[in-house]
C-alpha positions as CSV (number, residue, x, y, z in Angstrom):
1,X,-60.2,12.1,-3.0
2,X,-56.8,10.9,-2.8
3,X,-57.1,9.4,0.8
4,X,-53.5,8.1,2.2
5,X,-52.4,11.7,0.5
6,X,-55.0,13.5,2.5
7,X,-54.0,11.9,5.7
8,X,-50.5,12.3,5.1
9,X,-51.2,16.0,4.7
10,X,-53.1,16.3,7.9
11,X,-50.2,14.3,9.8
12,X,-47.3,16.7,8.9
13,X,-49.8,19.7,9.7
14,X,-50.0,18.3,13.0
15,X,-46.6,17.4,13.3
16,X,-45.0,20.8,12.7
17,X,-47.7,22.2,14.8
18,X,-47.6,19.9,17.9
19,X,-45.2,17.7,19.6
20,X,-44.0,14.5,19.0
21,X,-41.2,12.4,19.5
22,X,-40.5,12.0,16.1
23,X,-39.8,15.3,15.6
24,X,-36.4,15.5,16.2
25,X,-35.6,12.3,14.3
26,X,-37.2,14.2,11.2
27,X,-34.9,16.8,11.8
28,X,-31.7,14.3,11.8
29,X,-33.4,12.7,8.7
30,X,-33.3,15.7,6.4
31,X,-29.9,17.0,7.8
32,X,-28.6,14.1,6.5
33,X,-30.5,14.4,3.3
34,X,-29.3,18.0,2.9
35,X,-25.5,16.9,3.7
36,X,-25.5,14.0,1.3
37,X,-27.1,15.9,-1.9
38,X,-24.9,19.1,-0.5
39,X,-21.6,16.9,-0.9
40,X,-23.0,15.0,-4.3
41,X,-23.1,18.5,-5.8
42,X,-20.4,19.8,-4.7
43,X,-18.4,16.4,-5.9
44,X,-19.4,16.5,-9.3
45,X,-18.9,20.1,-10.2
46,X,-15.4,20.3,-9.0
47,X,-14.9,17.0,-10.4
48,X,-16.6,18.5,-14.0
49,X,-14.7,21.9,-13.1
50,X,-11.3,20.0,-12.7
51,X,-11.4,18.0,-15.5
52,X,-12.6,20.9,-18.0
53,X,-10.0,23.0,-16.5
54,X,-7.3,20.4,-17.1
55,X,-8.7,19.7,-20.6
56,X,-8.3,23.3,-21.6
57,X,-4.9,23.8,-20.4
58,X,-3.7,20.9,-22.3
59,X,-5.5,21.7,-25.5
60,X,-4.7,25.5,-25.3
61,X,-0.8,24.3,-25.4
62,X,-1.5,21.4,-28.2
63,X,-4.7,21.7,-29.5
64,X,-7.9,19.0,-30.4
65,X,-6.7,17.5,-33.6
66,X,-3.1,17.9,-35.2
67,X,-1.6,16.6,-38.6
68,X,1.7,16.0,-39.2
69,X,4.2,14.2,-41.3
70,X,3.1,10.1,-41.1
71,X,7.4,9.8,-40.3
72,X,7.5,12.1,-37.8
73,X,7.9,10.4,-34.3
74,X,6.6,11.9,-30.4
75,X,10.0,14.1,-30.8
76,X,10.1,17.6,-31.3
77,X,12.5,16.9,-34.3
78,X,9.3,17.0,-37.3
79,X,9.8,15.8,-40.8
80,X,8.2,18.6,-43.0
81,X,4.7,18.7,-45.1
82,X,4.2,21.4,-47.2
83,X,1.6,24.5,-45.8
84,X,-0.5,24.5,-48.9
85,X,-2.5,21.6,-48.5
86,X,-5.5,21.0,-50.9
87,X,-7.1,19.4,-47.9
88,X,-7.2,22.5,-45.5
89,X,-10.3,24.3,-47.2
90,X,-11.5,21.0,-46.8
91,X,-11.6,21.0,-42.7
92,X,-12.2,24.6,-42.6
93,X,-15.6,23.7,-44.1
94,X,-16.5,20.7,-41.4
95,X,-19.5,21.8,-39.5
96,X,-17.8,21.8,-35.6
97,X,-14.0,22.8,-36.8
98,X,-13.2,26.2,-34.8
99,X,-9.7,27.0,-36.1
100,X,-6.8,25.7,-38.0
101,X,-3.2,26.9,-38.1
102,X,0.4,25.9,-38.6
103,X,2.8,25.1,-36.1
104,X,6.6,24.3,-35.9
105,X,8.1,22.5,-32.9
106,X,12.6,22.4,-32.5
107,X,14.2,21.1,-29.0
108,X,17.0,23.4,-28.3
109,X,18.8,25.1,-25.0
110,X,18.4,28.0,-23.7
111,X,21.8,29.2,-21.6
112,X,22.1,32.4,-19.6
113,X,25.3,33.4,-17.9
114,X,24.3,31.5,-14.6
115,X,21.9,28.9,-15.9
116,X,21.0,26.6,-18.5
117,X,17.7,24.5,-19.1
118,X,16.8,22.5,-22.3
119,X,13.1,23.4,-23.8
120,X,11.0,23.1,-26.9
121,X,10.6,25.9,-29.3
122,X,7.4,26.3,-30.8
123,X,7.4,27.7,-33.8
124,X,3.6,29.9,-34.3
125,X,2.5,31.9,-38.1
126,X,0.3,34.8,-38.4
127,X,-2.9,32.8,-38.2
128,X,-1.7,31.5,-34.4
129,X,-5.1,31.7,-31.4
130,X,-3.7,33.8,-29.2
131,X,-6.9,33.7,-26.9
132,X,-5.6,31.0,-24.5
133,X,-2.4,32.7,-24.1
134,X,-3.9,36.0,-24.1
135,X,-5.9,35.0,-21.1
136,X,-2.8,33.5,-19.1
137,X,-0.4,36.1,-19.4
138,X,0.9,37.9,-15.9
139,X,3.8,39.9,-17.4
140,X,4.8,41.8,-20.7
141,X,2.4,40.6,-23.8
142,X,1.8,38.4,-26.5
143,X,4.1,39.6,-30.0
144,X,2.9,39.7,-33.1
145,X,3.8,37.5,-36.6
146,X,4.0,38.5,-39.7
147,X,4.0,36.7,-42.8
148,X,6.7,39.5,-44.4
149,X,9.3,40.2,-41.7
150,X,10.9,37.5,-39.3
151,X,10.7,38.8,-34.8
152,X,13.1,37.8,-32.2
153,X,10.4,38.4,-29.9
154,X,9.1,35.2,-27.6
155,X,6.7,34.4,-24.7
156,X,8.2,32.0,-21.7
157,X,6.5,30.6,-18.7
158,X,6.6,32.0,-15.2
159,X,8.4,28.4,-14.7
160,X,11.1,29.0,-16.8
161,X,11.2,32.9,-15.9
162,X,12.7,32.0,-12.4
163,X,14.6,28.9,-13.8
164,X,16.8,30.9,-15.7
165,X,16.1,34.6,-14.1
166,X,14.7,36.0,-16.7
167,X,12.2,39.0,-17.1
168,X,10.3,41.3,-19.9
169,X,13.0,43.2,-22.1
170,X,15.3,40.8,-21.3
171,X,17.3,38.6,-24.0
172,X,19.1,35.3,-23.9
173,X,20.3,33.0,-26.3
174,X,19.2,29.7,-27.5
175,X,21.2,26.8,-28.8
176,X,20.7,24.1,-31.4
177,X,22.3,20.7,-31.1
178,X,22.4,20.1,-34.7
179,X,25.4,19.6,-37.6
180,X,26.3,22.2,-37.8
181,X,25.4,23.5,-34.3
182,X,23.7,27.1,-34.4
183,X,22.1,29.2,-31.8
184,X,19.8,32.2,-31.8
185,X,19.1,35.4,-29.8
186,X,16.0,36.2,-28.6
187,X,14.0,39.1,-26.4
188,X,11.5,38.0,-23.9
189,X,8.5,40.0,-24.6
190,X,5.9,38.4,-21.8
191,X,5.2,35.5,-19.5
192,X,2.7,33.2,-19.5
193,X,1.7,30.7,-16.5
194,X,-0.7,28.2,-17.0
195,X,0.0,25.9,-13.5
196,X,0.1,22.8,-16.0
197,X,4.0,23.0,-14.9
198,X,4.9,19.5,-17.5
199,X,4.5,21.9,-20.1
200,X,4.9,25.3,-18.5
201,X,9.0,24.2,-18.2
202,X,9.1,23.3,-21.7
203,X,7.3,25.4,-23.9
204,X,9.1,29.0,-25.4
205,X,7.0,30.6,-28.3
206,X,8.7,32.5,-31.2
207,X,8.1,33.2,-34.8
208,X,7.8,30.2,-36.9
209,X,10.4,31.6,-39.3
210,X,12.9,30.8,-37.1
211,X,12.5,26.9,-37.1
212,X,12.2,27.4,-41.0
213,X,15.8,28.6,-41.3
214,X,17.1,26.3,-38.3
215,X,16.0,23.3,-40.0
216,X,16.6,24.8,-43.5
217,X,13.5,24.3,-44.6
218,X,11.5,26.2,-47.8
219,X,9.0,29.1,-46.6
220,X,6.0,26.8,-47.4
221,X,7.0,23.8,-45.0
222,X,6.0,23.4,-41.1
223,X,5.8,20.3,-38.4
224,X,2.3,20.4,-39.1
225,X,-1.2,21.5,-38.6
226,X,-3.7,22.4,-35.6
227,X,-7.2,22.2,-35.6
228,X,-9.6,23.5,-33.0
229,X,-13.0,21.9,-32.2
230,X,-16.2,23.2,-31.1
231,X,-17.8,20.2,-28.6
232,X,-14.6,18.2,-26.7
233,X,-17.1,15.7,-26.3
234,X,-16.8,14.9,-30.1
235,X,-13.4,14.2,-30.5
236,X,-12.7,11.3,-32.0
237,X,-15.9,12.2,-34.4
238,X,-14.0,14.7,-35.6
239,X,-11.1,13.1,-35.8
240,X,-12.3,10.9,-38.0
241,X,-13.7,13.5,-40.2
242,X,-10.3,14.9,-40.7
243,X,-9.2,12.0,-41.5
244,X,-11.8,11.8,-44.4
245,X,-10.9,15.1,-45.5
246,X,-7.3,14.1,-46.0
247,X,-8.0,11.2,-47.5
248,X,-5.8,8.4,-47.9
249,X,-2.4,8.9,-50.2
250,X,-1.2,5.4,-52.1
251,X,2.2,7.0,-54.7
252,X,5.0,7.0,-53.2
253,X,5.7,10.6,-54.3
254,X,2.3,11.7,-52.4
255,X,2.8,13.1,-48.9
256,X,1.8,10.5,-45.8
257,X,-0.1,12.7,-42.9
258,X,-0.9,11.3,-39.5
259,X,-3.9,13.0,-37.8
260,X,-3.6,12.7,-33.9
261,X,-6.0,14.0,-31.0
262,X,-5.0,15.3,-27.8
263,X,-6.2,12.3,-26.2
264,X,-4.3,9.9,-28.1
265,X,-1.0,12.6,-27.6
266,X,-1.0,12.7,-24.1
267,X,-3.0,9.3,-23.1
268,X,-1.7,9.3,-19.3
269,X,-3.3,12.6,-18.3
270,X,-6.4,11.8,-19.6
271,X,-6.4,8.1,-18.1
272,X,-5.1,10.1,-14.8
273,X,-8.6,12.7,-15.7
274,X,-10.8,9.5,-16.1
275,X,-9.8,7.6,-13.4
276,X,-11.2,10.3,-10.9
277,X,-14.7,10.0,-11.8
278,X,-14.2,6.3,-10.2
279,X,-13.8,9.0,-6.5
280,X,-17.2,10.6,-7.5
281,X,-19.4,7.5,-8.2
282,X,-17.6,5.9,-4.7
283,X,-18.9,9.4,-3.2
284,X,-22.5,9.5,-4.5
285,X,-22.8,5.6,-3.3
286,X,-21.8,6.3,0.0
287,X,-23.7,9.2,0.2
288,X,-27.1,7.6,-1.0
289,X,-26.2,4.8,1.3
290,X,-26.1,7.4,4.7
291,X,-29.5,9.2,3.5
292,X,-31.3,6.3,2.7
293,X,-30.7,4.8,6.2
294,X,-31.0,7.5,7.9
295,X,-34.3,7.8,5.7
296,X,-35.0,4.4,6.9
297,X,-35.0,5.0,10.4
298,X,-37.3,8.0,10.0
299,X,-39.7,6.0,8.2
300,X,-40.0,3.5,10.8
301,X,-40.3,5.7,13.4
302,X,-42.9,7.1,11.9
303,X,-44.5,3.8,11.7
304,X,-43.8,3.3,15.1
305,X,-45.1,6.6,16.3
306,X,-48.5,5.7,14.5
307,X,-49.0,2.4,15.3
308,X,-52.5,3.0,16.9
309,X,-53.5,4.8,14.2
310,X,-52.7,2.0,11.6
311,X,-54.6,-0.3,13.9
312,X,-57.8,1.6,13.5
313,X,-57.4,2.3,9.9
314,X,-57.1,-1.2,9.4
315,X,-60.5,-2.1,11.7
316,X,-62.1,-0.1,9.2
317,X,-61.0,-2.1,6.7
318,X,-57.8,0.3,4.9
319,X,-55.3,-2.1,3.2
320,X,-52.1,-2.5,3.4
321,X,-51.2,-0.8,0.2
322,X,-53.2,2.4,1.0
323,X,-51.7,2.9,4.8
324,X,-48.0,2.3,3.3
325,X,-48.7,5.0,0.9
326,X,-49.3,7.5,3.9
327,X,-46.1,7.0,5.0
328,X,-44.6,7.1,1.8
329,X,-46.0,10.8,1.4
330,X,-44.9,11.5,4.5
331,X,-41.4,10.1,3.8
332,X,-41.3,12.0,0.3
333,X,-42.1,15.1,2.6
334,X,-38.7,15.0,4.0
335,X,-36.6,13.9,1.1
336,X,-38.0,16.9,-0.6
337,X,-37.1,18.9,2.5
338,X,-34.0,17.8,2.2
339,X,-33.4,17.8,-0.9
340,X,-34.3,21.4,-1.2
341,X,-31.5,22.6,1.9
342,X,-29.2,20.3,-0.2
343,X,-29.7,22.4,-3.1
344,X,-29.4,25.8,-1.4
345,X,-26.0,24.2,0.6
346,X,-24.5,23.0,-2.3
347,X,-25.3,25.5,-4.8
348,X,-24.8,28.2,-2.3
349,X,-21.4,26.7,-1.5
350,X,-20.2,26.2,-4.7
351,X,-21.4,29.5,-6.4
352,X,-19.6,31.3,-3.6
353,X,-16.3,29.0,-4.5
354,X,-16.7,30.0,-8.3
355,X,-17.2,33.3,-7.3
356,X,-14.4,34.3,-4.8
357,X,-11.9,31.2,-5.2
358,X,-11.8,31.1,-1.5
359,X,-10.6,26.8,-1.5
360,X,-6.9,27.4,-2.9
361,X,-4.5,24.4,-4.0
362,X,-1.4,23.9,-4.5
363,X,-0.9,24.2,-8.6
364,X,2.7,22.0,-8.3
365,X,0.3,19.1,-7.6
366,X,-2.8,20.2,-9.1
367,X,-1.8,22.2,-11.9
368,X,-4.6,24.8,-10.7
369,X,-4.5,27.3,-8.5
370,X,-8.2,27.4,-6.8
371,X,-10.7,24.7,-6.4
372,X,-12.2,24.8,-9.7
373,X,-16.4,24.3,-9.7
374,X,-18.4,23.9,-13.1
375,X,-22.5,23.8,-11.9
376,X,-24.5,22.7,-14.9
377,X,-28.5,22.1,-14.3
378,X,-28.6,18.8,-16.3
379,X,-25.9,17.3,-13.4
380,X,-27.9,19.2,-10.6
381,X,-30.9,17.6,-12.1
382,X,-30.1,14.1,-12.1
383,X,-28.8,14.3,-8.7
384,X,-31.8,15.3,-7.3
385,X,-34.1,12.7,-9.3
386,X,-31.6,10.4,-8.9
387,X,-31.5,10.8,-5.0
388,X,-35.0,10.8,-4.6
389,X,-36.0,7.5,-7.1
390,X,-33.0,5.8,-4.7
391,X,-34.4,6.7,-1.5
392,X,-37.7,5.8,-2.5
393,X,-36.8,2.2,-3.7
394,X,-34.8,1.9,-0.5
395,X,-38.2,2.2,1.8
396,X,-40.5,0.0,-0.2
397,X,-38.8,-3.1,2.1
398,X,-39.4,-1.6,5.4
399,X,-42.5,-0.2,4.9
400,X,-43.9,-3.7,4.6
401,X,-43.5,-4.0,8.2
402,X,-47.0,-2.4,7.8
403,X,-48.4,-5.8,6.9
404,X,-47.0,-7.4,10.1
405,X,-49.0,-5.1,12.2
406,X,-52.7,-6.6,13.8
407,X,-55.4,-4.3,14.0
408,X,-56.3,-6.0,17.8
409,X,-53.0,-5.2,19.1
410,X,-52.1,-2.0,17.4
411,X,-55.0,0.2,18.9
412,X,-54.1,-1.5,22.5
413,X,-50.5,-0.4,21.6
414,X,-49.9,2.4,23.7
């Protein structure tokens, strides 16, 4: 028989049933275990929620992985590289590549009879992802390319909608500061909004065909390619296997390419998207910190509470080692407790966010609308084993006070 787990067990039977003063402290104790596992889940998946939320955005406007001319510079001004690369069946066949299509980028001005406001064209072919944009449209729709005739049709942000007072149906034109200068006209067919307001003010979408003939280029050139990844988390693996697949080009008559992630593209937001899990750790410290004293004081009252009884067990000869593991049970009793309402409070708290969207925030500083929540079991797990393996270490010190305690005067404690 497991004896310190037995008398444990007969302890919290006769604590829930009778009275004690320690009662209420046990109460306090796994309140404050609940509230600090409660706010460690709920840290971490709006903190996993944000960040994934963020990370689409951005890729849904740019992509994982792009290759482009090795000249061309962070402008939207691209030298050329011919479409028909032998390379391209190449990365279609690496195990974790999604999608690849072609894409043109031209800076240009767009001027209405009131307003004017300088944006990026980008240029999409038939073989364009919609899905992102499909899912963030809120007026009019998405057009369609084809390969054989060239549409005026574009998509424009909500942003730039009530910039330039612009709706569905409606047409404006474009200009090109270039030698010679040209301009185009084009119809607004939807409107996209994204919150991610950097590039929601800058992007327009139209037909690639149109950057073709801006930039007088043959039917078979573009800015580049995009490629779409399966696992984010295996970026610059896969980067690195395009990078294979193109190889590397030594004749000067060869074509240079350049193969740039999204992370390396737009390093600031991601160093901006990093930096906040420094906020999380600083949480979870803080938070193990507060239930592990409070933990701490419920362990020695305990002790205190039962100081007559580790007097006698120790007349009839119990060690040390056997009566701290009593009140180890007994403080693993609570944790779990506590642990468990922490669970149901964060979880509950956090399902009902993902559900309804009730927390709003303001998208201008945010770039999302609602407080975003991503609850994955592995995180929940650790959390839990995390909290309890902390807690635990923390009350190996003060349960040596057992040590300190004399048989004689414990059972004439009173």
């Amino acid at each position: 028989m497991n004896l310190p787990y037995f008398i444990a067990q007969r302890l919290i039977k006769g604590r829930r049933q009778g009275t004690s003063f320690s009662r209420p402290i046990n109460v306090i104790v796994i309140i404050g275990i609940a509230m600090g596992l409660a706010v460690m889940i709920l840290a971490v998946s709006i903190l996993t929620g944000f960040k994934e939320q963020i990370k689409d955005k951005v890729v849904g406007f740019g992509s994982n992985i792009q290759v482009v001319n090795f000249d061309s510079n962070l402008s939207f001004e691209t030298v050329p590289i011919n479409q028909g690369q032998e390379f391209i069946p190449k990365i279609k066949n690496i195990r974790g590549i999604k999608h690849v299509q072609v894409f043109a980028t031209k800076a240009g001005i767009i001027k209405t009879d009131e307003e004017i406001q300088g944006v990026v064209l980008k240029g999409i072919g038939s073989d364009y992802d919609w899905s992102y944009f499909r899912s963030n449209m809120v007026e009019g729709s998405i057009f369609t390319v084809s390969d054989t005739s060239r549409t005026d049709k574009v998509i424009i942000s909500r942003k730039i909608s009530d910039m330039l007072r612009l709706r569905t149906g409606d047409s404006f034109t474009m200009h090109f500061v270039q030698d010679p200068p040209r301009m185009r006209r084009f119809t607004v067919n939807g409107i996209y909004e994204t919150s991610l307001e950097e590039f929601d003010k800058m992007y327009v979408f139209c037909d690639i065909a149109h950057i073709k003939r801006l930039n007088g280029w043959n039917d078979d050139q573009v800015s580049g390619f995009e490629i779409f990844i399966d696992d984010f988390d295996r970026l610059d693996e896969m980067t690195s296997a395009v990078t294979d697949a193109i190889g590397y080009r030594i004749a000067e008559d060869e074509e240079q390419f350049r193969v740039l992630n999204i992370r390396e593209k737009y390093p600031q937001i991601f160093d901006w998207l990093n930096f906040q899990d420094l906020n999380v750790v600083i949480i979870i410290f803080l938070m193990l910190l507060v239930a592990g004293f409070n933990m701490i004081s419920g362990l020695l009252i305990l002790i205190l509470e039962k100081t007559n009884m580790i007097g006698v067990l120790k007349a009839l000869g119990s060690e040390d080692y056997t009566i701290r593991r009593v009140f180890l049970y007994q403080a693993a009793y609570l944790i779990t407790k506590g642990l468990l309402w922490g669970n149901i409070i964060g979880i509950g708290l956090a399902f009902i966010q993902l559900r309804t969207g009730l927390v709003t925030l303001n998208p201008t500083s945010y770039y999302i609308k609602t407080v975003p929540v991503n609850l994955e079991l592995m995180h929940i797990l650790l959390l839990n084993i995390g909290t309890m393996a902390a807690i635990i270490l923390m009350l190996l010190v003060p349960s040596k006070l057992i040590s300190r305690i004399t048989p004689v005067k414990a059972i004439r404690y009173d």
